[in-house]
N, C-alpha and C positions, 0 to 999 in steps of 0.2 A: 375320712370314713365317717360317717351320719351314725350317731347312736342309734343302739336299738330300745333302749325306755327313757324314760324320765331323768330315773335315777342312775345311769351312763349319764348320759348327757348332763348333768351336775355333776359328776366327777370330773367329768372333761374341763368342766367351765373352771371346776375347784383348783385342779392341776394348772391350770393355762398361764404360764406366763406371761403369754401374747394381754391378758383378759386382768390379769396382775397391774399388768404397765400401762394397759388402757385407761382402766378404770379406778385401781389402786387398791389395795389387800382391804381395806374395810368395807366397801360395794360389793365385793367375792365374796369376803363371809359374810355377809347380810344376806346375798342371793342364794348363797350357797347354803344357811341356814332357813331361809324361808322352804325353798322348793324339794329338799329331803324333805320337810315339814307335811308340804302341800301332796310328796309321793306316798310318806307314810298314809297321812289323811285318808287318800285314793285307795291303796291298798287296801283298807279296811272297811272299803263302804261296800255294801250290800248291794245289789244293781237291783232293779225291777225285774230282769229276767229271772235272776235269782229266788227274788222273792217266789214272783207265779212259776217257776219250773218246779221248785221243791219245798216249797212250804207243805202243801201237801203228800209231801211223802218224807217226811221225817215224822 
C-alpha cells in the first residue's frame, strides 16, 4: 500500500525492517531524521496562493 503523505511514508521507511537490513539503523535514522525535518519545514510554509487568496482579507 503507497503512503498517503510524506510523513506516512517516513514512518514506513522508520519501521522497515526490510530498510533496517538494507541499509543499517544509522542511514534510517539519519533519513528518518532529515525528512520529518524537511515535512515539518513544508507544513509551515506559506504557499503563494495563500498569500494572494487571503492576505487581503484578514
Amino acid at each position: 500500500m503507497q503512503p498517503g503523505s510524506l510523513e506516512e511514508a517516513v514512518s514506513n521507511f522508520a519501521s522497515s525492517d526490510l530498510a533496517r537490513s538494507a541499509f543499517g539503523a544509522d542511514v534510517v535514522e539519519h533519513y528518518t531524521h532529515f525528512y520529518t525535518s524537511e515535512a515539518e519545514a513544508h507544513r509551515k510554509a506559506v504557499t503563494d496562493w495563500e498569500r494572494n487568496r487571503y492576505f487581503e482579507r484578514i
